[in-house]
N, C-alpha and C positions, 0 to 999 in steps of 0.2 A: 511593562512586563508584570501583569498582575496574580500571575500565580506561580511566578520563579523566584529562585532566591539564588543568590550567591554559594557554591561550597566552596571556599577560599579553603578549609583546613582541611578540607579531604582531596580536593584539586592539588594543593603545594605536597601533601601527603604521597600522593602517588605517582607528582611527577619529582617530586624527589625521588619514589623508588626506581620509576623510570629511568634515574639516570644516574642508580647504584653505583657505587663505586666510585664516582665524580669528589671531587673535593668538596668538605664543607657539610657535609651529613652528617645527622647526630648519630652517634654510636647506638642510642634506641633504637633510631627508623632502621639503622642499617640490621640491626639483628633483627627486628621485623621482618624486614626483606628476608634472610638469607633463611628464617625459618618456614617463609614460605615457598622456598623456591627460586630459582632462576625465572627474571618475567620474560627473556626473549623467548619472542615465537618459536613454537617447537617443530611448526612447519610453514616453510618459506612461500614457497608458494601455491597459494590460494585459489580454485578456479570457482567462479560465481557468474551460473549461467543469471540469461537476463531473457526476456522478451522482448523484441521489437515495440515499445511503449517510452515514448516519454519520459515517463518516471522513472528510469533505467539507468538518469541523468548521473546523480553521486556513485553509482557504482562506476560506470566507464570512467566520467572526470577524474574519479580518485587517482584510477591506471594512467591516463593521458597526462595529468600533470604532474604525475612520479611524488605525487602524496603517500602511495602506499609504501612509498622505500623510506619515507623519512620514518615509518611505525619498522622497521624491517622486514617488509614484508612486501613478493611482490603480487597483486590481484591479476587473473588473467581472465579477462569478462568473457563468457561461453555464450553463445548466439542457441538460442533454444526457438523449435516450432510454434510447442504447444504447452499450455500449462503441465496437460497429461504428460509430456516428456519432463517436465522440471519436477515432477512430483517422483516419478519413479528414476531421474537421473541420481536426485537426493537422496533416495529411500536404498539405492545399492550401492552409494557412495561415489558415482561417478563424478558425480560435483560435490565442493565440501561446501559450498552455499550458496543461495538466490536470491534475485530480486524474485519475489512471489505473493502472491496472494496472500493477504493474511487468514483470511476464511480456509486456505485450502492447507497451510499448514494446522490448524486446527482440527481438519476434518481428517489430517493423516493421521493426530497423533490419536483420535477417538477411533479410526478406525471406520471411520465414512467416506467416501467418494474416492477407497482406493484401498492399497492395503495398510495395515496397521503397524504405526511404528513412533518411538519418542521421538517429539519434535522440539524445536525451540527455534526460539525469536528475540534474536539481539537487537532491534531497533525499529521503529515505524522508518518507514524512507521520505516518504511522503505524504500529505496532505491535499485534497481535493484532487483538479483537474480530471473528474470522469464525464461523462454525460448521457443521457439516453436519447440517441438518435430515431427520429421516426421518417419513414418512408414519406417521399416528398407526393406519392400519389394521396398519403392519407392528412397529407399536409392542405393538401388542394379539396380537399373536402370536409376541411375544417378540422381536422384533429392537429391543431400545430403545438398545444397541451395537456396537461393531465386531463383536465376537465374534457375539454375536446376529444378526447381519445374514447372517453367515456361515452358521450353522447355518440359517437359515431357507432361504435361498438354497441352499442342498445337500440340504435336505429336501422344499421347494417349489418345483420347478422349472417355471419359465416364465420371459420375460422382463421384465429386471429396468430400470428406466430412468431416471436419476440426470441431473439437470444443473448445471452449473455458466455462470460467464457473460462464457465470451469463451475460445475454444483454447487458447490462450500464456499465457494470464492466471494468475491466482495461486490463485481456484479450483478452477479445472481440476485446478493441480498439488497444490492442498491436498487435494482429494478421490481426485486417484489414488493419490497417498503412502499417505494413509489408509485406500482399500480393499486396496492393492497388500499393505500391515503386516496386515491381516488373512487375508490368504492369496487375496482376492478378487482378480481380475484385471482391472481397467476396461475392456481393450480386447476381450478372451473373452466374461469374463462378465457383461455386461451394455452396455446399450445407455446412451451418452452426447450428452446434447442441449446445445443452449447456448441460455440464455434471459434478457431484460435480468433485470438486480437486481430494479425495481418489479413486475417480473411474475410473482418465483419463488411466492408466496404462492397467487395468482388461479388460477395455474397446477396448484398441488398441491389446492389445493380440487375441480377438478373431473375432479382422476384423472390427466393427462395426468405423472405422474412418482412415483418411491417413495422419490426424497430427492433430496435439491440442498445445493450450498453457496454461501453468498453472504454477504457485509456485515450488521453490523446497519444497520437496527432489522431488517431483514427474518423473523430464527427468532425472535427473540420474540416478533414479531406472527404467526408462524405457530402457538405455544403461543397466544399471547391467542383467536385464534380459534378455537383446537380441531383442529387438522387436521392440526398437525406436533410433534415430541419433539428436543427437542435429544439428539442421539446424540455426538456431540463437538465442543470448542470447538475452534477452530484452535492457540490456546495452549498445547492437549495436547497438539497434531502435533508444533510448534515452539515454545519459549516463545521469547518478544521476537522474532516472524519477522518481515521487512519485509513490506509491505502495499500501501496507495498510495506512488507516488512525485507528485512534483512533476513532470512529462515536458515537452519540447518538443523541436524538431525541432535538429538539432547546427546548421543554418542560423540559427535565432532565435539560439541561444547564442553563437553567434561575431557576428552582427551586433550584437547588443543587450547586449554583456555587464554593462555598468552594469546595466540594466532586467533582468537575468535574476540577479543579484546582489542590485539590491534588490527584486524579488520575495520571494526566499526570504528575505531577512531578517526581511521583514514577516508572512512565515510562521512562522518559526521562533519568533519574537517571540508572535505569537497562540496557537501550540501552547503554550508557556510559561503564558502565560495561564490557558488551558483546565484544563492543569495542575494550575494553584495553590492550587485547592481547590475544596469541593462547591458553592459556592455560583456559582463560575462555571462549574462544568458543568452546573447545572440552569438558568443563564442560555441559556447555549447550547444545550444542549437545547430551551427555549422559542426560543428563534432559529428552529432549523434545522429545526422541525417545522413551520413556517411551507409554504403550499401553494405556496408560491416555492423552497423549498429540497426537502425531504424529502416533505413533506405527508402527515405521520402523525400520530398522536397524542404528545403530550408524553412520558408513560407507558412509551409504546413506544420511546422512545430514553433515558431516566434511569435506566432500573432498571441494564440494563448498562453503562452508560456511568459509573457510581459501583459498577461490581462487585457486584452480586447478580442473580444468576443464580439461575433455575430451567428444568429439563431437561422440565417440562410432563407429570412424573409422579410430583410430590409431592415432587421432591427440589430441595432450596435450596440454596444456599452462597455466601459471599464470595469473589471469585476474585480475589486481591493481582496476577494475571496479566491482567487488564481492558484494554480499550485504551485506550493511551495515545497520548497525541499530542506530547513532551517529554521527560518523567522526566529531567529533569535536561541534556537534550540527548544523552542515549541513544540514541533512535528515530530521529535524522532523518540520521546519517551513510553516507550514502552508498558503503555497504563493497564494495570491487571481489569481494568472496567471494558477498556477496547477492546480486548481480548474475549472477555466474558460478554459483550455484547454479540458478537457474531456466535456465541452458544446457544444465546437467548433464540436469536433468529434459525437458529438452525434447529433446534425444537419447535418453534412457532412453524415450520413448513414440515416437520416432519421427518427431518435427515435424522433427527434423535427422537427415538421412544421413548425415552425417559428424562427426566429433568436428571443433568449431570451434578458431581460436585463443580459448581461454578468457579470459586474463587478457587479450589483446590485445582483446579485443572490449569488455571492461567499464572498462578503459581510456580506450577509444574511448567509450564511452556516457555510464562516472558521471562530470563533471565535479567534481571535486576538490577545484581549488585556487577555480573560483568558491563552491565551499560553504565550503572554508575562510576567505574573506574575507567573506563572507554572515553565517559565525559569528563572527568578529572583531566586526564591527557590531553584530551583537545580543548579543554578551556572551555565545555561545553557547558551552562546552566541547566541544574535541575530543578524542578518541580517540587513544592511542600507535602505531595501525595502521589499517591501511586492510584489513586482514584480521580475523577475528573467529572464533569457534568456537563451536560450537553440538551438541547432540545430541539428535535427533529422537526422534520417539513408538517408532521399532523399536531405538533403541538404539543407531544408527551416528553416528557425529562426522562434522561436516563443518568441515573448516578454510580451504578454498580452495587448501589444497596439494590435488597427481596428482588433480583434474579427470576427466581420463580416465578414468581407474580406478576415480575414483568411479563416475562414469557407465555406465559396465558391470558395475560389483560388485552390483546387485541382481539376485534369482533372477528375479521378476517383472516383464518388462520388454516391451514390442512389438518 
């Protein structure tokens, strides 16, 4: 655990107030409490639409194993199409929050790839498990990698058309990172679509694309079927990159902050879960394959979800890099740098004309100190920073420092 530490006096702190009223609280904490309020939820139940995706996982389990009742609260997971519906179900309140994109709540709250509104983000969900699938015809003619895609594409010229699913979103940015590090240009050289998650599959079977990236279960049931290669995991891109967030609009957060508190408690508590070994991921897996959640086969979400991958052309491997939903309370902190990197990339293509206030913006978005008392409650570990560093599939560090500079230092850019 090298960059966690123990909050023991702010964890006993607030589950002390959690359970006000209880015998044996000092008369301090207790007037603490009562000047800031009653902490029960101020609304019971919670609906938090989801995408048919994998990562989907801590929000259903929370509801199925009646973790959300132990926070008082009960979650009712909402089945959504499309991103585009989750962005505008949030945005008029029809949901009070999502598993979502984290790019695409950012791009709501600047007022890009939809209409404009405050948003926020109570917790990362998860870590890794995306991939970019490439069509198995361009697999057969040797593009079965970055590299190969390249050469194919300068040798075979015609147009080339890649989708990802949702503008702002995290695919988008995983799949331009990744052809941009190949010397490939997303916005030149080739044509970019945007299609829901369930439909990437349907989709590349009858031609209409020559690679996508999206969530699992989706490129392993595009290997089970025959019709697509895994060409890279997203944990190549980035390892431990944020993924889904927890989102909802900055309006829910400030009116409901109890209810928005223990929400992610009772998430972060089922990621734990999920966690803790094989036998509750392949529980969960039979869960969320359910035609209420994901509606795939068993198969199709256990192989990667316990790390064994195959690239749908003979080659297997355990990847210690799998996604996770947990790991110790690693994956769910909420890093104003995570945050601020999908900024960076979202001027580097062009969704921004202008360099934003960076840190001021993820400020504004990640809520912080409700994760930090959300982790108190569940016994969660935090972090020595709200900053992190990381080093990408091309080699550059990203820290959350000069922002700027990042955002204009690559050669490949719109």
């Amino acid at each position: 655990m090298p960059d966690l530490m123990k909050t023991g006096l702010q964890r006993r702190t607030v589950l002390q107030a959690a359970t006000v009223g209880a015998a044996g609280i000092s008369p301090a904490l207790r007037a603490l409490v009562h000047a800031q309020g009653s902490d029960a939820p101020e609304k019971k139940e919670v609906k938090i639409g989801f995408i048919p995706l994998t990562d989907c996982a801590s929000v259903v389990m929370a509801s199925v194993l009646g973790i959300d009742q132990k926070y008082g609260i009960k979650i009712i997971p909402t089945k959504e199409a499309s991103w585009a519906g989750v962005r505008d179900k949030l945005v008029n309140g029809e949901l009070d929050c999502a598993h979502v994109l984290y790019g695409l709540v950012y791009g709501v709250h600047l007022g890009i790839g939809g209409p404009k509104k405050d948003m926020a983000v109570l917790m990362n969900l998860n870590n890794n498990g995306q991939a970019i699938t490439l069509a198995k015809k361009l697999a057969d003619k040797g593009a079965v990698d970055g590299p190969g895609l390249a050469r194919l594409m300068a040798s075979e010229k015609r147009e080339y058309t890649f989708a990802q699913t949702f503008p702002t979103g995290t695919h988008a940015m995983w799949l331009y990172y990744w052809l941009a590090a190949n010397g490939i240009d997303p916005m030149k050289d080739a044509k970019v679509i945007t299609v829901p998650p369930p439909q990437m599959v349907a989709n590349m079977r009858v031609g209409n694309m020559d690679g996508f990236c999206v969530g699992e279960p989706w490129n392993h049931r595009a290997i089970m079927d025959g019709i697509g290669v895994t060409a890279a995991t997203t944990q190549q891109i980035w390892k431990d990159h944020p993924e889904k967030v927890l989102g909802t609009t900055a309006e829910f957060a400030d009116k409901y902050p109890n209810t928005a508190r223990a929400v992610t408690a009772a998430i972060l508590e089922a990621g734990r879960w999920i966690d803790a070994s094989l036998a509750n991921k392949t529980r969960m897996a039979e869960t969320i394959a359910a035609k209420s959640y994901v509606n795939t086969s068993v198969d199709a979400i256990n192989q990667r979800i316990l790390g064994r991958y195959q690239n749908g052309m003979g080659k297997t491997w355990d990847d210690p890099d799998h996604m996770k939903f947990y790991n110790e309370g690693m994956v769910n902190y909420p890093y104003l740098s995570d945050g601020m990197w999908f900024l960076t990339q979202h001027k580097r293509w062009g969704l921004l004309k202008e360099h934003p206030d960076y840190l001021g913006v993820a400020k504004s978005i990640n809520r912080i100190e409700l994760y930090k008392q959300a982790a108190a409650a569940s016994k969660t570990p935090l972090p020595k920073s709200d900053m992190r560093s990381s080093k990408l599939i091309d080699g550059v560090v990203w820290d959350g420092t000069q922002p700027q500079k990042y955002a204009d230092s690559f050669k490949i850019k719109a």
